[in-house]
BAKOL-232259 format. One line per field, with one value per residue (C-alpha): residue in three letters; residue number from 1; x, y, z. Coordinates in Angstrom, 2 decimals. Example, Ala and Ser with C-alpha at 12.3 -4.5 7.8 and 13.67 -1.06 7.14 Angstrom:
BEGIN
r [ALA/SER]
k [1/2]
east [12.30/13.67]
north [-4.50/-1.06]
up [7.80/7.14]
// end
This chain:
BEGIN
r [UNK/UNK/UNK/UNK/UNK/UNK/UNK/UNK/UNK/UNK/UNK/UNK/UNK/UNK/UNK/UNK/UNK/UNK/UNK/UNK/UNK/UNK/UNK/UNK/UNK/UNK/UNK/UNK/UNK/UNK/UNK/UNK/UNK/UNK/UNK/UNK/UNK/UNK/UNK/UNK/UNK/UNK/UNK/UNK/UNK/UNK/UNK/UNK/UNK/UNK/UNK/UNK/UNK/UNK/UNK/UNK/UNK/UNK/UNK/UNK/UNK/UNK/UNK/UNK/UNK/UNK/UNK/UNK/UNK/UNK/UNK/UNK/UNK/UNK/UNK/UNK/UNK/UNK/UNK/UNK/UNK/UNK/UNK/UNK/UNK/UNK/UNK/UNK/UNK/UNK/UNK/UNK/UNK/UNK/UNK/UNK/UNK/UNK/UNK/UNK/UNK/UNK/UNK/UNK/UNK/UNK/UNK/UNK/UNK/UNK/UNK/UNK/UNK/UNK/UNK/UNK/UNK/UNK/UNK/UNK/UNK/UNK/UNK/UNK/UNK/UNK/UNK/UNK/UNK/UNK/UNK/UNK/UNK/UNK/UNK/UNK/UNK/UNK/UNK/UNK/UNK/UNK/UNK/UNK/UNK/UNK/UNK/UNK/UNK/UNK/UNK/UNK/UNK/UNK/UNK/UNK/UNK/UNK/UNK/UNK/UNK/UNK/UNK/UNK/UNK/UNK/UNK/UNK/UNK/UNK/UNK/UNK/UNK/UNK/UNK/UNK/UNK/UNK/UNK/UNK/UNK/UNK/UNK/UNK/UNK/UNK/UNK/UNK/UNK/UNK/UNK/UNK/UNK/UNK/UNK/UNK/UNK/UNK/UNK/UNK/UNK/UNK/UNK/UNK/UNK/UNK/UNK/UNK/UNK/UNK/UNK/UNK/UNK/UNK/UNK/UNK/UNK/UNK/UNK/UNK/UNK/UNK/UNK/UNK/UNK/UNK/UNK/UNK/UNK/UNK/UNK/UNK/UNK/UNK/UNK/UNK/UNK/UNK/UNK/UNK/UNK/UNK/UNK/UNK/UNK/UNK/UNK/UNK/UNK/UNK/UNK/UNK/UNK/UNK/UNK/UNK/UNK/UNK/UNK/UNK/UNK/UNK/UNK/UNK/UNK/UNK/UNK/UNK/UNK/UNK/UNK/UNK/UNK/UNK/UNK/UNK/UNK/UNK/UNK/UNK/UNK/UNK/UNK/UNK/UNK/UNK/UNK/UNK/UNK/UNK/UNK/UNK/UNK/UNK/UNK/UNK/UNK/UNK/UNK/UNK/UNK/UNK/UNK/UNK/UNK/UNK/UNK/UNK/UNK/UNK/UNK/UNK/UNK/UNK/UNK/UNK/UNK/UNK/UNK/UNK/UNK/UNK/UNK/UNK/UNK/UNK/UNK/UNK/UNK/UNK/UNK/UNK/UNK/UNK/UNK/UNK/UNK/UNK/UNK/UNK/UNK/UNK/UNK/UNK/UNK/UNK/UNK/UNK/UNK/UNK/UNK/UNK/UNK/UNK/UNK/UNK/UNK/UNK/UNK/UNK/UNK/UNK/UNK/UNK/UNK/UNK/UNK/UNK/UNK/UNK/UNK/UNK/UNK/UNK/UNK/UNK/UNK/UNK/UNK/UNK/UNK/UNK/UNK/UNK]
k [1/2/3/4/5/6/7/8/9/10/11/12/13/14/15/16/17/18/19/20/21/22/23/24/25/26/27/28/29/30/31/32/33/34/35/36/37/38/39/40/41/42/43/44/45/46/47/48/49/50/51/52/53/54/55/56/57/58/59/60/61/62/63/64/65/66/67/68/69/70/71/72/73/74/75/76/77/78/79/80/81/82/83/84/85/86/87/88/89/90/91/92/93/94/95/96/97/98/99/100/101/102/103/104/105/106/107/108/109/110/111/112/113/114/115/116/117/118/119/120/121/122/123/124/125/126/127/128/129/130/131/132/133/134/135/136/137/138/139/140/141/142/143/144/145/146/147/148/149/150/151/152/153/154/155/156/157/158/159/160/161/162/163/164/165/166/167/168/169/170/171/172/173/174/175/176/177/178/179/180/181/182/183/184/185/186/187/188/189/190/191/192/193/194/195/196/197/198/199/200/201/202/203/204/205/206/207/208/209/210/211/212/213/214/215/216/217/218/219/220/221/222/223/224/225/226/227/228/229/230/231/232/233/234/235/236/237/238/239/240/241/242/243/244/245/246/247/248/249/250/251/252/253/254/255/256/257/258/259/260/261/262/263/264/265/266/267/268/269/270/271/272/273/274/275/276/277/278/279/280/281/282/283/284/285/286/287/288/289/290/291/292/293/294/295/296/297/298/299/300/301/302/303/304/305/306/307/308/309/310/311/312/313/314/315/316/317/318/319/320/321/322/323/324/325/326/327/328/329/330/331/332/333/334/335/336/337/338/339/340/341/342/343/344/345/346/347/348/349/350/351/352/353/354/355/356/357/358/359/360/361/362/363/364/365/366/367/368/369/370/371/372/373/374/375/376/377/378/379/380/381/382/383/384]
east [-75.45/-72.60/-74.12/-77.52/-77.44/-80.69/-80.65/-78.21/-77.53/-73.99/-74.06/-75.14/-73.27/-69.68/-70.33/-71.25/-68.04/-65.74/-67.82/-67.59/-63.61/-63.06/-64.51/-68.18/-71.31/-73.31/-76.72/-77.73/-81.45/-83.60/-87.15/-86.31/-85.21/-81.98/-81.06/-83.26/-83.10/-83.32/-83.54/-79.57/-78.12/-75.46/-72.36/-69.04/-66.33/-63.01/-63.54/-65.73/-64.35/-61.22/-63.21/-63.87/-62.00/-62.49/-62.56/-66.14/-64.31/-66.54/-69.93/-68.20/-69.78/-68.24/-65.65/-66.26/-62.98/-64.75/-67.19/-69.11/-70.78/-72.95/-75.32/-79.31/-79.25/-77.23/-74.04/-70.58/-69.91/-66.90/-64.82/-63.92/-60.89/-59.87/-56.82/-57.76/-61.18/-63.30/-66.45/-67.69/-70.85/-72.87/-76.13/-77.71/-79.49/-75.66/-73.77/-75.93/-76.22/-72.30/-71.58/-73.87/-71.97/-68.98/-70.43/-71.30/-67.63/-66.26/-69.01/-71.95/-75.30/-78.06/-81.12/-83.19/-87.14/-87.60/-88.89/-87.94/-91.39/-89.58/-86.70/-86.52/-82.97/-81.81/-78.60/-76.54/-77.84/-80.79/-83.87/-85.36/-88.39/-89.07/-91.80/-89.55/-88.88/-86.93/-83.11/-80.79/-77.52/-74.67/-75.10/-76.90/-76.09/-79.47/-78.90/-82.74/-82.84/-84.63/-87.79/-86.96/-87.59/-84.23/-84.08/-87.50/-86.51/-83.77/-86.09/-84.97/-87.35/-87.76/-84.59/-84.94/-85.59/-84.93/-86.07/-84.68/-86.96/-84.57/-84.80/-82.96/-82.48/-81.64/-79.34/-81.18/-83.82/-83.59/-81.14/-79.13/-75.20/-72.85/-69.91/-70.70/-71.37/-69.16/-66.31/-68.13/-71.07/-72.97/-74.21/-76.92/-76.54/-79.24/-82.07/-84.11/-84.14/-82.18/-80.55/-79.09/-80.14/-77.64/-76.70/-74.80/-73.28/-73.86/-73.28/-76.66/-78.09/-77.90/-79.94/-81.25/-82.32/-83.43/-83.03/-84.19/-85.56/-88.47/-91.01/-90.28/-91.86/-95.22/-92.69/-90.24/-91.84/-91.53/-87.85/-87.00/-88.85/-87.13/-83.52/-84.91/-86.09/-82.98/-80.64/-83.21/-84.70/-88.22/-89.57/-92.06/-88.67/-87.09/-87.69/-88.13/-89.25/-89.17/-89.35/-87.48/-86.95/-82.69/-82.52/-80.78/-79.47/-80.58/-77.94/-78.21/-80.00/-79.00/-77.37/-75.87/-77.17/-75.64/-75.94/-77.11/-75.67/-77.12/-75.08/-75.91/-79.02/-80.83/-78.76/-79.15/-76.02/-76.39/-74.22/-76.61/-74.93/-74.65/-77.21/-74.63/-74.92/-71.97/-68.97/-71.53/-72.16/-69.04/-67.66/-70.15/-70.27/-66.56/-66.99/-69.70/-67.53/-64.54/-67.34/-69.13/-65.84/-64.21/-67.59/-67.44/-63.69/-64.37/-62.26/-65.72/-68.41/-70.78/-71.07/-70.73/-67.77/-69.51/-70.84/-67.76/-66.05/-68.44/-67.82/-64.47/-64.61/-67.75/-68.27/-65.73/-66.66/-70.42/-69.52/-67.83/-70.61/-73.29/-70.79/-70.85/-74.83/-74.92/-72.80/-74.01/-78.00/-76.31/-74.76/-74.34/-72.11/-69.43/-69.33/-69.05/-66.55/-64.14/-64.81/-63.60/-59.89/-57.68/-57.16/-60.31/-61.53/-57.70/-59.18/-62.69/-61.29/-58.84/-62.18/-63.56/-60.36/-59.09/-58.48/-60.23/-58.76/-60.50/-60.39/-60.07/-59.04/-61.88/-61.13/-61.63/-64.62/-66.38/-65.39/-67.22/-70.57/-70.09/-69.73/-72.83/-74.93/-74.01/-75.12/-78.15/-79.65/-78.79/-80.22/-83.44/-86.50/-85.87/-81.94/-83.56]
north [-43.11/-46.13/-46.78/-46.91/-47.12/-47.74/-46.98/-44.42/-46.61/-47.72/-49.99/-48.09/-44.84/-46.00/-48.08/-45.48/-43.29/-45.83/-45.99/-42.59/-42.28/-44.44/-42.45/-43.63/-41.28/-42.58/-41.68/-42.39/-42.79/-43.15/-42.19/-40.58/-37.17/-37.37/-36.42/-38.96/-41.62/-45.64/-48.20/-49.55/-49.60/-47.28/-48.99/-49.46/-51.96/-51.27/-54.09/-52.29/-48.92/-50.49/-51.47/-47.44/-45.49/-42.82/-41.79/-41.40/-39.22/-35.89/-38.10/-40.41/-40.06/-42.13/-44.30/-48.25/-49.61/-52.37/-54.68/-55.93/-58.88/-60.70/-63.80/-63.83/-60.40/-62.07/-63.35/-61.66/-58.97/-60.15/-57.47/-57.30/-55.24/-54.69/-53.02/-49.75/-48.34/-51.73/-49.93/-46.39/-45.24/-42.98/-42.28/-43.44/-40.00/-38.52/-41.22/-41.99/-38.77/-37.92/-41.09/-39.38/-36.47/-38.19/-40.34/-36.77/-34.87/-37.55/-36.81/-39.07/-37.52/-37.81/-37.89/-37.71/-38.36/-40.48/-43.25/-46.14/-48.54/-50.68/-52.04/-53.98/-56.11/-56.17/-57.64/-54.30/-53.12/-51.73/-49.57/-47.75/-46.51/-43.78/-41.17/-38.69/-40.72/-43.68/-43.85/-46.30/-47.27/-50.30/-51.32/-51.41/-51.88/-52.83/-51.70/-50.24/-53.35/-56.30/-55.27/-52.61/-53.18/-54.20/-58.03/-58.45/-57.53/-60.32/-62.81/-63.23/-65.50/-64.34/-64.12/-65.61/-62.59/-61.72/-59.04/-56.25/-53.31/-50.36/-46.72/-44.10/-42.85/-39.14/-37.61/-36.53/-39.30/-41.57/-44.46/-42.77/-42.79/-41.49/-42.45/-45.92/-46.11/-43.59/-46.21/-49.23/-51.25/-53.91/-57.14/-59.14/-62.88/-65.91/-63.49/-63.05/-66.58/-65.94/-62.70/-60.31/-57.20/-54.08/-50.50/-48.43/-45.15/-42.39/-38.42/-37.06/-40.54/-44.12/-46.98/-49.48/-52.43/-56.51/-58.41/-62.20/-64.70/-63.84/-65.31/-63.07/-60.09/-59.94/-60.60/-57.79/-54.66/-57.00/-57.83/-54.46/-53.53/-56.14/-55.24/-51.49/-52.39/-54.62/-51.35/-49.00/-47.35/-47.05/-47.92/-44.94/-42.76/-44.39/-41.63/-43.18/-46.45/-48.62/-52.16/-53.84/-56.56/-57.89/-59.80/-63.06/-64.43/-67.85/-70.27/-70.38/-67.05/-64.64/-61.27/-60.94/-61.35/-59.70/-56.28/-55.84/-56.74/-56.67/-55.06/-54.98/-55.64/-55.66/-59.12/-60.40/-59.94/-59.14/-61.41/-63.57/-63.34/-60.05/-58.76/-56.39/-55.39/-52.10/-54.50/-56.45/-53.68/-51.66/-55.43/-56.08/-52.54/-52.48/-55.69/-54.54/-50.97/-53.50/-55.98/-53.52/-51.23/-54.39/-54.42/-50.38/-50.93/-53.77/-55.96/-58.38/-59.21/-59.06/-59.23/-63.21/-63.20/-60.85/-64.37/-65.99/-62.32/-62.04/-65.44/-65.18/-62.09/-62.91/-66.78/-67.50/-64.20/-65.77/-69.16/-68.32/-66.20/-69.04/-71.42/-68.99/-68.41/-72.04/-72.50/-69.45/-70.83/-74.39/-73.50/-70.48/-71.07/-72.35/-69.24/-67.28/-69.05/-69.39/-65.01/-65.19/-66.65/-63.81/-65.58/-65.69/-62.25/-61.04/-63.04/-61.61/-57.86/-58.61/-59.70/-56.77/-54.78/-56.96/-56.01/-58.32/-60.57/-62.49/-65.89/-67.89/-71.59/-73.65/-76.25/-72.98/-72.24/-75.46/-75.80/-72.49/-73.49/-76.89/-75.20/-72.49/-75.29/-77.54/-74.30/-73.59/-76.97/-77.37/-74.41/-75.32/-74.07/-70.61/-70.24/-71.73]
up [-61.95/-61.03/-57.45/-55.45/-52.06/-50.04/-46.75/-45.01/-41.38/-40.66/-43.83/-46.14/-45.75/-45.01/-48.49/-50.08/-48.79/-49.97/-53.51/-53.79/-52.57/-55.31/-57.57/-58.19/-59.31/-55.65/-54.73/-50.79/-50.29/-47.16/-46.24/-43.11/-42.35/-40.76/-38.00/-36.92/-34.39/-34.22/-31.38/-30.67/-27.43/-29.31/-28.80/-31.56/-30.47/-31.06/-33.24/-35.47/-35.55/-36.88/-39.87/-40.34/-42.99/-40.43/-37.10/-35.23/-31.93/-32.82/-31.81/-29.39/-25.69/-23.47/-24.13/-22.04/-20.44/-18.41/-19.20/-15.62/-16.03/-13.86/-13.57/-12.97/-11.00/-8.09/-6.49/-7.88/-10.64/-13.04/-14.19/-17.86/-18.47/-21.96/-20.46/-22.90/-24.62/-25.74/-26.71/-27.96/-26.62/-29.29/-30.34/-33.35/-34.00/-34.28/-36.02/-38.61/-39.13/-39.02/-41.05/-44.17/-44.22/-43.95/-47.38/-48.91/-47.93/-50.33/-53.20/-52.54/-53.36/-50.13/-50.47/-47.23/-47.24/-50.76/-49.88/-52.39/-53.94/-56.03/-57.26/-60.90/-60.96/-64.32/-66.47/-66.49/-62.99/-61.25/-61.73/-58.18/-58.73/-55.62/-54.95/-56.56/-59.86/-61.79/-60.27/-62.40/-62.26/-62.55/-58.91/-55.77/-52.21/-50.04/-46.89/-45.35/-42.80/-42.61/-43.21/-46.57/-49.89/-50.93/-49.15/-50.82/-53.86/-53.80/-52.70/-48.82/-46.90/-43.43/-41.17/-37.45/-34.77/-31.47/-30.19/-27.49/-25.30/-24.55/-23.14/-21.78/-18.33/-17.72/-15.78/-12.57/-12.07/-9.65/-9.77/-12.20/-11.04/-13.40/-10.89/-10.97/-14.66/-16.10/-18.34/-16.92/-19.23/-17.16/-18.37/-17.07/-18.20/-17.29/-17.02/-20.33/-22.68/-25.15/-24.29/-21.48/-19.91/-19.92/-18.95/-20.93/-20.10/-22.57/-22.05/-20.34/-19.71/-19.80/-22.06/-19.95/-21.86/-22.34/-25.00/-26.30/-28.45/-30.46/-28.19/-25.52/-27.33/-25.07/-21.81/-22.42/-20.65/-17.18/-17.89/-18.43/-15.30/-13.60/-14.97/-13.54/-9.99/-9.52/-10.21/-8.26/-11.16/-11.55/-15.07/-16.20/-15.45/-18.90/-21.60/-25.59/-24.33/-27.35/-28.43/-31.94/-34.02/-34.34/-37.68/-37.69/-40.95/-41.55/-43.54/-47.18/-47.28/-50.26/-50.05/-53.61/-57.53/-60.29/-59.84/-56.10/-52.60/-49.09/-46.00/-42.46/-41.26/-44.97/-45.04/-41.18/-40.02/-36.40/-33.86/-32.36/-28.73/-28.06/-30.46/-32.06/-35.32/-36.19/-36.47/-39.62/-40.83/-41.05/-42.21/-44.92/-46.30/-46.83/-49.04/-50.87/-51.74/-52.81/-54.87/-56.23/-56.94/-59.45/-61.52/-61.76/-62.79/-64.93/-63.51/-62.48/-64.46/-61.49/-57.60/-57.04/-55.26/-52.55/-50.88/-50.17/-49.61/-46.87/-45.14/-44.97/-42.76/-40.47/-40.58/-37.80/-35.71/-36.18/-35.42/-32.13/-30.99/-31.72/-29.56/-26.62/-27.31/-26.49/-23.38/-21.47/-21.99/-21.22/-18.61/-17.39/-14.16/-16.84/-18.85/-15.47/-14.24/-17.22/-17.26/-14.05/-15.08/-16.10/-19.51/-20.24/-19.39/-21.68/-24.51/-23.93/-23.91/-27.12/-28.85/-28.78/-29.48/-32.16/-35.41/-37.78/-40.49/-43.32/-43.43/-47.08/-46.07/-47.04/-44.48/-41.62/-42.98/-43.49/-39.47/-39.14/-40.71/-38.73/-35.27/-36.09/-37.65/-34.12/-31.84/-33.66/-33.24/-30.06/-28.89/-30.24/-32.56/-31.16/-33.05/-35.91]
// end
């Protein structure tokens, strides 16, 4: 075998398509049964689906053209206009499951329900020992989240956490109105620490969530019940309540040795402002196919360059989230009011649009790690 992959999410099963485009013997394995179904509020920017070797349009069910944002459940709405589709609403239960077949139609071999024990690095590659059996091969891409076997296996200390509550209301109950919320995602800003509450429009329902720091875990059920009586809904009509963990990656933390990478959330990348985690993990998988791809091809002795690979293309988008982290919990009328200038609100839309680029100066990047560093701090223990 040339490639393990653990985990079939986002991460792991558009790297294994490109491994296996390229020609690579891939194994995929995951100890669920697909099609099964994880807490996300479901959403891919433009932004990330441009990172896609394919198109997700057959489990794509609604399509956002307006982002309406407001502050602490009162005064105005600001209307974010991405002049054009900004976000794809889908369901984790179908595009996980659609992005595995799409990983098999170009030869990967899935394996659903092996759960993986342990995983022995060694100087030529990788030994997985599942319930099944001994899997070995060149390379390894980690991607069964933060808490999986794989980040342990390369030593990762704990990442920071927020955390999010989430569920779905169905078409019919009360307080749902599919008018209102049919292109339209709404934002609520200033109302959990740490985090926002949203709605987001989806084909027979909506997901109504909160998100936050860590140490809002034991407060969550009343924000979300706020965030429902506020819009009219009443809580126990949420179906596949559900609470979760958002891995944050801490500076300095590994996601690479010799052999073995880390994508998505296996290696923390979520974007600590909105909480999103597809655009990291579309990003990081497609550096991990290309890493992994030059060792297969000989053309690397080993996966060290997937670090610096993977700062190029997310250290900016991370440092500019951690910057507007800070100034909406600083001050919140400032971010309203600059997303209330028509600049603002174009530049807003275009980053979510945008096609990304990867950045190599040195001197851009060492800004970067200055400007996350800055936010971190000054947000506190809880960005830590």
């Amino acid at each position: 075998m040339d490639v393990i992959v653990v985990g079939a999410g986002p991460a792991g099963s558009t790297a294994a398509y490109r491994l296996a485009e390229r020609g690579a013997k891939v194994v995929i394995l995951d100890r669920q049964r697909f099609p099964r179904d994880k807490p996300c509020g479901g959403g891919v920017t433009l932004r990330g689906a441009s990172v896609l070797p394919f198109a997700i349009d057959p489990v794509v069910e609604r399509v956002v053209t307006r982002m309406d944002v407001r502050m602490g459940y009162g005064g105005p709405v600001c209307h974010v206009d991405g002049e054009g589709a900004m976000v794809y609403m889908t369901q984790r239960s179908r595009l996980d499951l659609f992005l595995a077949e799409q990983a098999v139609s170009a030869g990967a071999d899935f394996r659903d329900g092996v759960r993986v024990r342990d995983i022995a690095l060694r100087p030529d590659g990788v030994e997985v020992r599942t319930d099944t059996g001994v899997i070995a091969a060149r390379a390894m891409v980690g991607a069964d989240g933060c808490n999986g076997v794989s980040a342990r296996a390369l030593g990762v200390r704990e990442h920071s956490y927020a955390v999010a509550m989430e569920g779905n209301l169905p078409r019919g109950a009360a307080g749902y109105d599919d008018s209102a919320w049919r292109d339209a995602a709404l934002l609520e800003f200033d109302v959990v620490p740490g985090g926002y509450g949203w709605i987001f429009p989806k084909g027979d329902h909506v997901n109504v969530g909160v998100g936050g720091y860590l140490e809002e875990g034991p407060r969550m059920r009343d924000h979300l019940r706020r965030i429902c009586e506020v819009h009219g809904i009443t809580i126990g009509d949420l179906e596949h309540v559900r609470g979760h963990r958002l891995p944050i990656r801490r500076s300095g933390t590994p996601v690479a040795t010799h052999r073995m990478v880390l994508a998505g959330d296996a290696a923390g990348l979520v974007d600590p402002f909105s909480g999103d985690g597809m655009y990291e993990a579309f990003t990081s998988s497609r550096i991990a196919a290309r890493t992994i791809g030059e060792v297969l091809d000989g053309t690397a002795a080993d996966c060290s360059a997937y670090p610096a690979r993977l700062a190029g293309a997310l250290g900016p988008h991370v440092a500019s989230a951690w910057a507007a982290k800070y100034v909406i919990e600083k001050a919140p009328w400032l971010m309203f009011g600059l997303l209330r200038t028509p600049r603002v609100r174009r530049i807003v839309g275009r980053r979510l649009r945008a096609e990304p680029r990867e950045h190599t100066s040195e001197r851009g990047l060492r800004i970067s790690a200055a400007i996350t560093r800055a936010s971190r701090r000054g947000l506190g223990p809880s960005a830590a």
